[in-house]
C-alpha positions in Angstrom: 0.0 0.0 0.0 1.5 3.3 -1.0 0.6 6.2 1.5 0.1 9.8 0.1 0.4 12.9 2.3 -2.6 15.3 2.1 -1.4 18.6 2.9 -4.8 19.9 3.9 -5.2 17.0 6.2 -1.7 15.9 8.0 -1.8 12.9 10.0 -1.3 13.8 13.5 2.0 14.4 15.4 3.8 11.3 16.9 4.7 11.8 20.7 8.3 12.7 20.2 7.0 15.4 17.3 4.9 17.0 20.2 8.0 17.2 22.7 10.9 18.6 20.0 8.1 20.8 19.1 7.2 22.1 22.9 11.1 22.0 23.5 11.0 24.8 20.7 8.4 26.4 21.6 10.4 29.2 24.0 12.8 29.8 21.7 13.2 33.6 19.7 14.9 33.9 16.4 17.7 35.3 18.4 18.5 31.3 19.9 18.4 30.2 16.3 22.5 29.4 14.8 22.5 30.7 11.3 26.1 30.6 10.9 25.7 27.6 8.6 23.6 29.2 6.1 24.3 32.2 4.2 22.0 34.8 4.1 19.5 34.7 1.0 20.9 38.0 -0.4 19.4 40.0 -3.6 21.4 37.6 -6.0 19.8 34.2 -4.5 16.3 35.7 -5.9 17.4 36.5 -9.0 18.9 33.4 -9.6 15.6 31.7 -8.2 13.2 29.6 -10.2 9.1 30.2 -9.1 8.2 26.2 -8.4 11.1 24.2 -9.5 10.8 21.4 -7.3 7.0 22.0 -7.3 5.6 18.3 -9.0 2.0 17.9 -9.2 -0.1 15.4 -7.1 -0.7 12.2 -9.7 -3.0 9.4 -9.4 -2.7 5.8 -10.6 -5.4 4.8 -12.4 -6.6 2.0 -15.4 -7.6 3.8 -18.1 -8.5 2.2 -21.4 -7.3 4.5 -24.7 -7.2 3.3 -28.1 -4.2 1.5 -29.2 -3.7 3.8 -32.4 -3.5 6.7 -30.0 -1.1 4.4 -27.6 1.5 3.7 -30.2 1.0 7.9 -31.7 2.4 8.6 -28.1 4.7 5.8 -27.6 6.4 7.0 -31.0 6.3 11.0 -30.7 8.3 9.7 -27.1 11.5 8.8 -29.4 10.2 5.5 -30.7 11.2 3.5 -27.2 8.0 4.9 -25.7 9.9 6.8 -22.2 7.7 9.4 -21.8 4.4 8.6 -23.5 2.4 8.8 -20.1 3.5 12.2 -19.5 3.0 13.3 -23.1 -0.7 11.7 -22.7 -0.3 13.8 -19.5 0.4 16.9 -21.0 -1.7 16.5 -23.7 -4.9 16.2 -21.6 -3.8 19.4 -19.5 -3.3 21.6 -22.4 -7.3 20.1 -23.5 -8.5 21.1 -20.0 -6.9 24.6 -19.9 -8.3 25.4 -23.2 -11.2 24.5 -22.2 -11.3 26.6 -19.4 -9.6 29.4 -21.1 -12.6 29.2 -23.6 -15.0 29.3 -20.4 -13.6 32.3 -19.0 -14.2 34.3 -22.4 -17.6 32.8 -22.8 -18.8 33.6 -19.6 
């Protein structure tokens, strides 16, 4: 069984979660050490990237797609077939956000 985090619904705090955190709990940014990190000067940010390591939730499923569209993906992924599940992927995204771009000016 494969266990997802929900970040709207965290499971709850083991014991010795609660006790580092209520050992914290007294401390001000002044008791913190930062002499191991630099500080994130004006040249971190503009070297930054907005969501890098963000990756989107997915969700295993069985979903049954016509083979002629299988093997279309399969060979637009460089004829080995890496990547055709994320191709389907994108594919689907780029119908949904069309879709709701076309909503938007409709409505």
């Amino acid at each position: 069984m494969r266990y997802e985090l929900d970040p709207l619904n965290p499971p709850p705090l083991t014991e010795e979660q609660q006790k580092e955190l209520e050992a914290l709990r007294p401390k001000t940014d002044a008791d913190i050490d930062f002499s191991d990190m630099p500080e994130a000067d004006d040249a971190f940010f503009e070297q930054a990237v907005p969501g890098r390591f963000y990756r989107r939730l997915k969700q295993q499923l069985t979903l049954r797609i016509d083979a002629d569209l299988i093997a279309w993906f399969k060979q637009e992924a460089g004829g080995d077939g890496r990547g055709y599940q994320t191709r389907i992927n994108q594919a689907l995204r780029e119908y949904v956000v069309s879709k709701q771009r076309a909503r938007k000016k409709a409505g």
